[in-house]
ROVEXDO-517073 format. One line per field, with one value per residue (C-alpha): x, y, z; residue in one letter; residue number from 1. Coordinates in nm, 4 decimals. Layout:
ROVEXDO-517073
xx	c(X,...)
yy	c(Y,...)
zz	c(Z,...)
res	c(A,...)
n	c(NUM,...)
END
This chain:
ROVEXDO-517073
xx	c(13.1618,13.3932,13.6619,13.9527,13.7799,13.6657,14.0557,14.1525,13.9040,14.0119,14.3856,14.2889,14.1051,14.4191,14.6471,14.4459,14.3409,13.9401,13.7053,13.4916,13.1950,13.2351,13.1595,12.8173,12.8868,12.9408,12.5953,12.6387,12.7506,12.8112,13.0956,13.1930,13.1429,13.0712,13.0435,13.2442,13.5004,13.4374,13.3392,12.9338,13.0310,12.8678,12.8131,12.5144,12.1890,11.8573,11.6451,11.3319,11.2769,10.9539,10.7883,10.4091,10.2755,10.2925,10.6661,10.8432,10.7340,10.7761,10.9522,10.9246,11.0299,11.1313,11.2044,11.5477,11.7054,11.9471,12.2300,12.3957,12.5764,12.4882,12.3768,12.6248,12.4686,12.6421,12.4295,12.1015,12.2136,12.2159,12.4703,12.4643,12.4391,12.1950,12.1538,11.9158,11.6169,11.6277,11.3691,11.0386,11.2035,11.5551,11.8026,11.9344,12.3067,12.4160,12.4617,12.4099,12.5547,12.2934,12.2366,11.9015,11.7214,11.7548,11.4396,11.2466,11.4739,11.3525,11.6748,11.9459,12.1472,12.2930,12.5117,12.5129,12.7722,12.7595,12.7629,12.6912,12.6159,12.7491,13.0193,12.8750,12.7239,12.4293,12.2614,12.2454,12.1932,12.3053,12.5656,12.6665,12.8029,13.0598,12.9787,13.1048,13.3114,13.3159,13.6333,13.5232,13.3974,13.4847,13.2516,13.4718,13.2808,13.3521,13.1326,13.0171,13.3295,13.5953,13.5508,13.6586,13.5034,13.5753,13.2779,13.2242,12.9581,12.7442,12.7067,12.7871,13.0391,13.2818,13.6337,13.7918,13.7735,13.9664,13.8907,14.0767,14.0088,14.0733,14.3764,14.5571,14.4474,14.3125,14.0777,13.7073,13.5267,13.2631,12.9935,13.0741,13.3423,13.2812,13.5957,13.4676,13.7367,13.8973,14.1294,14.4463,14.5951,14.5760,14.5038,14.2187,14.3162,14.1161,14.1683,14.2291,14.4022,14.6939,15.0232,15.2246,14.8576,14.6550,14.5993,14.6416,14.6477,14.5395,14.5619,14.2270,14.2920,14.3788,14.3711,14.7181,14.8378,15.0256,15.1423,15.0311,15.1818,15.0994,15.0724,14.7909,14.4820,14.1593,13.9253,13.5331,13.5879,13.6821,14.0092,14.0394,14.3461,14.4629,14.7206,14.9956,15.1559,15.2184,15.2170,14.9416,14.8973,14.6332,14.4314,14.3884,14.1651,14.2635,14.1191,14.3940,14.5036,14.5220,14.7818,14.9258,15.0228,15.2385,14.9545,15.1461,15.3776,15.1858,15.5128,15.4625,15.4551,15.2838,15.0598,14.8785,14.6741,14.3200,14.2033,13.8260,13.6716,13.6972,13.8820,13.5402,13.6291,13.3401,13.3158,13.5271,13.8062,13.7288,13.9910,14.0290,14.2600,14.2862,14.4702,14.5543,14.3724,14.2361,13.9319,13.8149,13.5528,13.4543,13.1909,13.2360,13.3466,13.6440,13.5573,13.7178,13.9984,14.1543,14.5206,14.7586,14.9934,15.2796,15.5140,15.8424,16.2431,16.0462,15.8677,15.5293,15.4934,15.1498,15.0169,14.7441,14.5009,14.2492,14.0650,13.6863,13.5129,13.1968,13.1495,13.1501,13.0506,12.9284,12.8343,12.7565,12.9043,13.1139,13.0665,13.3641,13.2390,13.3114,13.5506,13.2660,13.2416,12.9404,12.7805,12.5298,12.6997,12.6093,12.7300,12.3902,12.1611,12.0130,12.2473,12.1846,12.3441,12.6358,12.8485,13.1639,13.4427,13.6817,13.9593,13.9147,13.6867,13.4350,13.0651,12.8792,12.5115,12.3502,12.0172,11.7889,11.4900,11.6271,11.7665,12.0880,12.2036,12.3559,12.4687,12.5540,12.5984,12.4778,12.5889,12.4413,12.2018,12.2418,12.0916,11.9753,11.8331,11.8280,11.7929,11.4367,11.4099,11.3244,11.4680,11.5236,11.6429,11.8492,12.0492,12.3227,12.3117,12.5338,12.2682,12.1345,11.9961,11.6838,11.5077,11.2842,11.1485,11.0674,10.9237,10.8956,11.0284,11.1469,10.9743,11.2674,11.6038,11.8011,12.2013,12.2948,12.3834,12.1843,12.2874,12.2128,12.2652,12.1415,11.8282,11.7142,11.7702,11.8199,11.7850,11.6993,11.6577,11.7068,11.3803,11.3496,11.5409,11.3275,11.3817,11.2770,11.2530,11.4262,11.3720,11.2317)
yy	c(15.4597,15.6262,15.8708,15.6340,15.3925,15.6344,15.7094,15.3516,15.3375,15.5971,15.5103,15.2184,15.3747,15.5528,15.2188,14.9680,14.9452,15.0572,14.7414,14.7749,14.5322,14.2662,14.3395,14.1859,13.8750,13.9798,13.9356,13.6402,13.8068,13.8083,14.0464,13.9225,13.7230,13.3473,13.4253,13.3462,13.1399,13.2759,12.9499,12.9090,12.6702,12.7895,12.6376,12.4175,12.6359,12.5455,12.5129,12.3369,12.0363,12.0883,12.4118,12.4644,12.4477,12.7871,12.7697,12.9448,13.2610,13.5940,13.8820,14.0858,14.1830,14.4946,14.5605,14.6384,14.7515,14.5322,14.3510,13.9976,14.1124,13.9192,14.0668,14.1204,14.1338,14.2792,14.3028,14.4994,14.5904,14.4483,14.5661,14.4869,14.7250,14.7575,14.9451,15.2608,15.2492,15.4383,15.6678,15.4147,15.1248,15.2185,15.0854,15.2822,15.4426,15.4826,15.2395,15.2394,15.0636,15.0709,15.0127,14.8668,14.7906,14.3698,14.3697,14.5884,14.6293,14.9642,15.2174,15.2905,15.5170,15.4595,15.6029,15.6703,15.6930,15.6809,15.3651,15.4028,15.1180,15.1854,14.9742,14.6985,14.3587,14.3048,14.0206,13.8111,14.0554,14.3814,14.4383,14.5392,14.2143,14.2017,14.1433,14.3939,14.3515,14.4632,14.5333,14.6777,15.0256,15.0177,14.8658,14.7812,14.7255,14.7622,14.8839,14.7695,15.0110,14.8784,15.1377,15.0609,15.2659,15.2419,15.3592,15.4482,15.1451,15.3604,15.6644,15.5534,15.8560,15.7828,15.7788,15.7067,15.5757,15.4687,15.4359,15.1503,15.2155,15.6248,15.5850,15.2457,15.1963,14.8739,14.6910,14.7395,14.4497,14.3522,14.2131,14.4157,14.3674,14.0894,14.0420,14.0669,14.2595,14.0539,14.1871,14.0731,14.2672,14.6192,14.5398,14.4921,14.3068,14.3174,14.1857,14.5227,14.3596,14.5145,14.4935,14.4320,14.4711,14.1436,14.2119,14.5010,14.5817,14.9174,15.0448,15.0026,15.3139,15.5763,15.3857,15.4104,15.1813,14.8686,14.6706,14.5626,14.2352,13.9799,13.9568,13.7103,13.7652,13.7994,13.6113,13.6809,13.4354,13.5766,13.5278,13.3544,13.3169,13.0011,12.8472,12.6010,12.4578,12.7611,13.0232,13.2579,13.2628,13.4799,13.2512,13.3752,13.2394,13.3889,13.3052,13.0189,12.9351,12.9149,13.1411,13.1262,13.4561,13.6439,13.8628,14.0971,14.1774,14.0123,13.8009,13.4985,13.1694,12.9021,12.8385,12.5720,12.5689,12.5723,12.6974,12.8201,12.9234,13.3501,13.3159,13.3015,13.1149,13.2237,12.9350,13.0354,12.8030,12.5864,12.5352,12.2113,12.2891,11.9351,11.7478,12.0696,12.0549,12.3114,12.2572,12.4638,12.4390,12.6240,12.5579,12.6778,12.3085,12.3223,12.0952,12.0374,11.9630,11.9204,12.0351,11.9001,12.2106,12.1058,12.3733,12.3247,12.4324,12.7890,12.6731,12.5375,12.2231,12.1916,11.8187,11.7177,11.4898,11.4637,11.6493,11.5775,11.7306,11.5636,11.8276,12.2113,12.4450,12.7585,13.0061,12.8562,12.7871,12.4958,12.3063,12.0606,11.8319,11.4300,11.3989,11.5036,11.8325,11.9335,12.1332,12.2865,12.1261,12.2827,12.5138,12.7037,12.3505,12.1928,12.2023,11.9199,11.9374,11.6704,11.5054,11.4182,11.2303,11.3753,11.1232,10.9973,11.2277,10.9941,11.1428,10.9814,11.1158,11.4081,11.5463,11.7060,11.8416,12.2018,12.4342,12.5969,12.6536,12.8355,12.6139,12.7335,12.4190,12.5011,12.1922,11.8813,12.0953,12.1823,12.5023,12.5755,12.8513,12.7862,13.0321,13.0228,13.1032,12.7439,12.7348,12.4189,12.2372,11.8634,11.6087,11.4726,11.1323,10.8178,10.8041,11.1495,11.4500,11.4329,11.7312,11.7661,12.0929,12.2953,12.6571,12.8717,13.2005,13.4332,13.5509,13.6297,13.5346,13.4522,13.4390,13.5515,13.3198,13.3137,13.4548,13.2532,13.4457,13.1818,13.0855,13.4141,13.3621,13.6967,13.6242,13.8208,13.8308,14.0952,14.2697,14.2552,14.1442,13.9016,13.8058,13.4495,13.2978,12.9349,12.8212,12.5503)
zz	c(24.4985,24.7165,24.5901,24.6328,24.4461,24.1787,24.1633,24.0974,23.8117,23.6498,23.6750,23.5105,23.2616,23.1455,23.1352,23.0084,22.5719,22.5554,22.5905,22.2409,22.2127,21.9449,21.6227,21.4953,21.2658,20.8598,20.7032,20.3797,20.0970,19.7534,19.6580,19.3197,18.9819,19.0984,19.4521,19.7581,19.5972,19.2352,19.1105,19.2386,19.5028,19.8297,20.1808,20.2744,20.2788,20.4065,20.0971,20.0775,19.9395,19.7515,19.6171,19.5768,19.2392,19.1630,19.2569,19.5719,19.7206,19.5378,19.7702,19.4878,19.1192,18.9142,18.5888,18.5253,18.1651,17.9189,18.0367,18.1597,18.4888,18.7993,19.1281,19.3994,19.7540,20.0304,20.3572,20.2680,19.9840,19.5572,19.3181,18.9454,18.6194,18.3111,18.0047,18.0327,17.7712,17.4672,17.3336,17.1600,17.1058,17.0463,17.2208,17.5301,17.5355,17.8540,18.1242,18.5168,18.7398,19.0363,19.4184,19.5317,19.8460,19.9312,20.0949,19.8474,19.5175,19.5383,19.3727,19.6240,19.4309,18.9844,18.8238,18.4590,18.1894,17.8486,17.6087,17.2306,17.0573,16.7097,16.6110,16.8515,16.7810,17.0320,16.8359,17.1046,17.4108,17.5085,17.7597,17.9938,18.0165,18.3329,18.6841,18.9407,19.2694,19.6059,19.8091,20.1434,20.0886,19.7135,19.4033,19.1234,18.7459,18.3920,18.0901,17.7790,17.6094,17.8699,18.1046,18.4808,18.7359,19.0963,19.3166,19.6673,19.7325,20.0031,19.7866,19.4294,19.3748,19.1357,19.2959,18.9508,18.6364,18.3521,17.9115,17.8167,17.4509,17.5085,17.7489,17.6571,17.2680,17.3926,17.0989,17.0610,17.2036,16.9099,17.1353,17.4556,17.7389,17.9548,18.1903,18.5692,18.7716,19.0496,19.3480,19.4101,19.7223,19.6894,19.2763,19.0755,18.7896,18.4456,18.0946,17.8059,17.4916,17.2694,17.2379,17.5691,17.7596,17.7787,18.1058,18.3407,18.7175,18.8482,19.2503,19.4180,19.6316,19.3161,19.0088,18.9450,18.6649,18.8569,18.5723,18.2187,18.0235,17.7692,17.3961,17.3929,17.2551,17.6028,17.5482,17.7337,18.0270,18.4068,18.5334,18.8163,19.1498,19.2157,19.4798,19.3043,19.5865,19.7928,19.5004,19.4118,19.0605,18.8165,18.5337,18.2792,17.9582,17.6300,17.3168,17.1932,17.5079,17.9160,18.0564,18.4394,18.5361,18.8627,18.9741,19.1202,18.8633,18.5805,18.4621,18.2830,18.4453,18.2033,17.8831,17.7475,17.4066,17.3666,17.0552,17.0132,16.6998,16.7138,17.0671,17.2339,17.5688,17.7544,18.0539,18.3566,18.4524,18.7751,18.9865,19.2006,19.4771,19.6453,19.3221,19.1823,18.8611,18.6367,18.4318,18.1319,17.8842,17.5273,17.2376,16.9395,16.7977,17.0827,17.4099,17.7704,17.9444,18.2716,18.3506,18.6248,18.7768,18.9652,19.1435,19.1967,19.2414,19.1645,18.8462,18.7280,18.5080,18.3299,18.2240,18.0632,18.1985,17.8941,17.6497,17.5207,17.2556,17.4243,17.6931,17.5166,17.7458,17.5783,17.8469,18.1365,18.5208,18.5786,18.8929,19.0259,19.3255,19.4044,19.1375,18.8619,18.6544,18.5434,18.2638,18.0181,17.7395,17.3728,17.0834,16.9359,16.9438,17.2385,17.5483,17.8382,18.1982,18.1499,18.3965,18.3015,18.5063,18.5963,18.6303,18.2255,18.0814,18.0074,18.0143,18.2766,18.1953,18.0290,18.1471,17.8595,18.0819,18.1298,17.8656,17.8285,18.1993,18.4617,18.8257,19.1575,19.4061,19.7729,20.0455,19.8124,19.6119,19.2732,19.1385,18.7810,18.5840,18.2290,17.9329,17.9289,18.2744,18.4211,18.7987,18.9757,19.2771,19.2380,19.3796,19.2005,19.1674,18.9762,18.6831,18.6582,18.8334,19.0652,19.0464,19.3481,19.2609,18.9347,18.8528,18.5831,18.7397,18.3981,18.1103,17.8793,17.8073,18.1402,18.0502,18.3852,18.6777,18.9725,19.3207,19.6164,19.9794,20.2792,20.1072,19.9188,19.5192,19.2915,18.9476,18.5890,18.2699,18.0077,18.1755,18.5119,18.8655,19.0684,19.4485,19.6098,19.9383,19.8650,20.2368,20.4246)
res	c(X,X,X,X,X,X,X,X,X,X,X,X,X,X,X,X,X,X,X,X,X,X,X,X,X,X,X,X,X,X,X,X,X,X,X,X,X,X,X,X,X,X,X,X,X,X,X,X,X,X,X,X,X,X,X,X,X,X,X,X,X,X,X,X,X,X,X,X,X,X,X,X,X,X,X,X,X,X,X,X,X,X,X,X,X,X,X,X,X,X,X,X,X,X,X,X,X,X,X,X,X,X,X,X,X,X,X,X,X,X,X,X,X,X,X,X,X,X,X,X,X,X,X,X,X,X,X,X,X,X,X,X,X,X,X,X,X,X,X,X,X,X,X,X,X,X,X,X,X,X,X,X,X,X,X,X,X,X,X,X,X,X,X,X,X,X,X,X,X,X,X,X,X,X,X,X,X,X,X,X,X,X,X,X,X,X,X,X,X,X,X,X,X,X,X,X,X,X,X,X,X,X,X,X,X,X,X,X,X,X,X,X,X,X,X,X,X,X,X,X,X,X,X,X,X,X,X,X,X,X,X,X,X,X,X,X,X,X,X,X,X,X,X,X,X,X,X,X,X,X,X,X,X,X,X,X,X,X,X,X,X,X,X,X,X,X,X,X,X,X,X,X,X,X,X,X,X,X,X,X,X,X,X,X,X,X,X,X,X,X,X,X,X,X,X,X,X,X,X,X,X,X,X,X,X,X,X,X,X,X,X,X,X,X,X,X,X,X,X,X,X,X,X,X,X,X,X,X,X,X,X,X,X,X,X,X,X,X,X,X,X,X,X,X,X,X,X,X,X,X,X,X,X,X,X,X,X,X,X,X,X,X,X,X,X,X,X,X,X,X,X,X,X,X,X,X,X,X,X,X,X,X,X,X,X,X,X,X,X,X,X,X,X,X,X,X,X,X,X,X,X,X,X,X,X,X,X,X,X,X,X,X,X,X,X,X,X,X,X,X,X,X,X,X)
n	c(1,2,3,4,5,6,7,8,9,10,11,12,13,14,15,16,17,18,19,20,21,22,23,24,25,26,27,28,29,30,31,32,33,34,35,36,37,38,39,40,41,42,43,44,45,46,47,48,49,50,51,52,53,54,55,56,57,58,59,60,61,62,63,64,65,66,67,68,69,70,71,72,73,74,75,76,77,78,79,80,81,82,83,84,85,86,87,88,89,90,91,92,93,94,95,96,97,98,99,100,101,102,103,104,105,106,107,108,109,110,111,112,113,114,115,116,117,118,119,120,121,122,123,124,125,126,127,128,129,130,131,132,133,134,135,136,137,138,139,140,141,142,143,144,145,146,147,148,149,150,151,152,153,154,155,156,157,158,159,160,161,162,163,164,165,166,167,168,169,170,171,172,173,174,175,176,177,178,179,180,181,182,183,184,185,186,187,188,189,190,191,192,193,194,195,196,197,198,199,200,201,202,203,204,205,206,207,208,209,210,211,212,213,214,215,216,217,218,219,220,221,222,223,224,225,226,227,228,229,230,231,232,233,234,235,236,237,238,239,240,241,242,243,244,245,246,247,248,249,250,251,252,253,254,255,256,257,258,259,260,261,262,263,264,265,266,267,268,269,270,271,272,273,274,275,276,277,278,279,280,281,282,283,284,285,286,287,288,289,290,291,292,293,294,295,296,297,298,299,300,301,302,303,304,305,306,307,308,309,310,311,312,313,314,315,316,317,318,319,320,321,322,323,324,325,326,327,328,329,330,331,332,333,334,335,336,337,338,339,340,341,342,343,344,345,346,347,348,349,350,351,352,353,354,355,356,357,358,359,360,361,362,363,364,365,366,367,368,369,370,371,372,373,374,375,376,377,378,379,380,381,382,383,384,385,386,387,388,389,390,391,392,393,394,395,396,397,398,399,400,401,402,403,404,405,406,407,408,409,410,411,412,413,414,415,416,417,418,419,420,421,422,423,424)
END
């Protein structure tokens, strides 16, 4: 190159932006409770259509301690929390919330805090009980006690944390907390209780209090966003009834009763942003309805479209797909998968060959893991589900929903975290 061309370059250089190679493409993720969309919907993946009989292949398993929360994956990396073992056979107090290896589920990085269990009713399962969230280089989760930690997701060091009993005088959760934080802007938004408090909103960056509001009582189930005709709006399930809420100031904007025996609403709304309908479920002698939202002239109208007793969803995912919701449907008996229509309310089918369930719905295949740790792949069809393959994966109680990434499946029980290769 000769020096008067070197010169041009470098002129250049000093006029025109830096040329940066693209950025690789964002690995699949899971970054919160119920996924992508928060309600275990999820693009087409390319699972196999039969298993061998000793079901699909095994990348590896762990044991893990106590606890419902699902597993977040975000690149090469699993998030979720457990409760530390106690001494014998006593039950552990302190919790982790814990970093591990995708490929390995080897420990990354935990950390601990404390979590007494007196006062607590862990009858059915110890928590913790909440699925956390990621928000670029934050993790977001809550404890057992209604603590809210915000964590630096590449080193676990805690950035803050907040006491919502110690700090707010918020009520003692009986069977643990179980509200899943979810971001709103620069907000992450949980449930606390007390007066004036229902919900608050704390800064991601500091944990600065944003806003608290409502008088209702919280009930266990996530809250969810929603869009109403142009205007973001924060779900919110408390114990007697569904409340529509300004995220961002936490000002009411509508209510609509639905009474559950002790305010457990533990089903998370679904959300069915093409007619605009909201669909929410409880046991506990309670059932399911679906309610229109209309937004207008700067104010929502809320209709509803039917309510069952038929279909009681206790604690399990609703999934909302061809005009059809469907179910584990069950108080503390037998609960079947049931499909319900959507337009009436009329049950369409139930299927009794799997236990109490958790579904995620990948492209046209339904996934289930029931309570006693059953997984299977379906089809929906008009008369029933076809269930083209069926393994016993868990040994122990499963409660918490599986998480699907392309086609590797996390799952666990109150024991242990296992890993499988769902592909072709």
């Amino acid at each position: 190159m000769t020096v008067f061309a070197r010169a041009i370059v470098v002129a250049l250089a000093a006029v025109l932006p830096a040329q940066t190679p693209p950025s690789p493409p964002t690995p699949a993720a899971w970054l919160q409770w119920g996924g992508p969309t928060r309600n275990f919907v999820l693009a087409p993946s390319n699972l196999a259509t039969s298993w061998p009989a000793g079901g699909p292949r095994r990348l590896w398993t762990r044991t893990l301690g106590e606890g419902h929360s699902s597993i977040l994956v975000d690149g090469d990396r699993l998030f979720t929390m457990y409760r530390l073992p106690g001494p014998g056979r006593a039950r552990g107090e302190r919790e982790a919330i814990v970093a591990l290896e995708a490929a390995t589920g080897k420990t990354i990085w935990q950390e601990e805090y404390p979590a007494p269990v007196a006062g607590l009713d862990f009858e059915y399962g110890a928590g913790p009980h909440a699925t956390p969230l990621i928000v670029g280089t934050r993790l977001f989760a809550a404890s057992t006690l209604k603590g809210i930690f915000a964590l630096d997701k590449t080193t676990g060091k805690r950035l803050w944390s907040h006491d919502l009993i110690k700090e707010y005088n918020a009520p003692m959760p009986g069977r643990g907390y179980t509200c899943s934080p979810l971001a709103y802007r620069d907000l992450v938004i949980v449930t606390a209780g007390g007066p004036g408090q229902t919900v608050m909103a704390f800064r991601q960056t500091s944990g600065e209090l944003a806003w608290k509001a409502g008088d209702f009582t919280a009930a266990p189930a996530a809250p969810i966003l929603i869009d109403v005709d142009g205007e973001t709006q924060l779900v919110v399930f408390g114990g007697d009834e569904i409340v529509g809420l300004d995220p961002a100031s936490g000002r009411r904007l509508w209510s609509h009763p639905h009474k559950t025996e002790w305010g457990l609403n533990i089903s998370t709304p679904v959300w069915n942003a093409a007619d605009r309908s909201l669909f929410a479920s409880s046991a506990y002698s309670t059932g399911s309805r679906i309610l229109d939202l209309r937004h207008t002239a700067g104010k929502t109208s809320v209709t509803e479209r039917w309510f069952s007793n038929r279909m009681r969803v206790h604690i399990g995912s609703v999934i909302r797909t061809g005009g059809r919701a469907y179910g584990s449907s069950g108080d503390f008996g037998p609960a079947f998968i049931t499909a319900v229509d959507e337009k009436t309310g009329a049950i369409l089918w139930q299927d009794r060959s799997f236990a109490r369930a958790q579904l995620l719905y990948a492209g046209d295949v339904l996934v289930i893991l029931d309570e006693d740790g059953q997984l299977g792949l379906a089809r929906i069809t008009p008369k029933g589900l076809d269930v083209f393959a069926r393994a016993q994966v868990l040994a122990r109680v499963s409660w918490t929903p599986p998480t699907l990434v392309q086609d590797r499946l996390y799952v666990r029980d109150r024991a242990s975290v296992l890993a499988l290769d769902l592909g072709r």
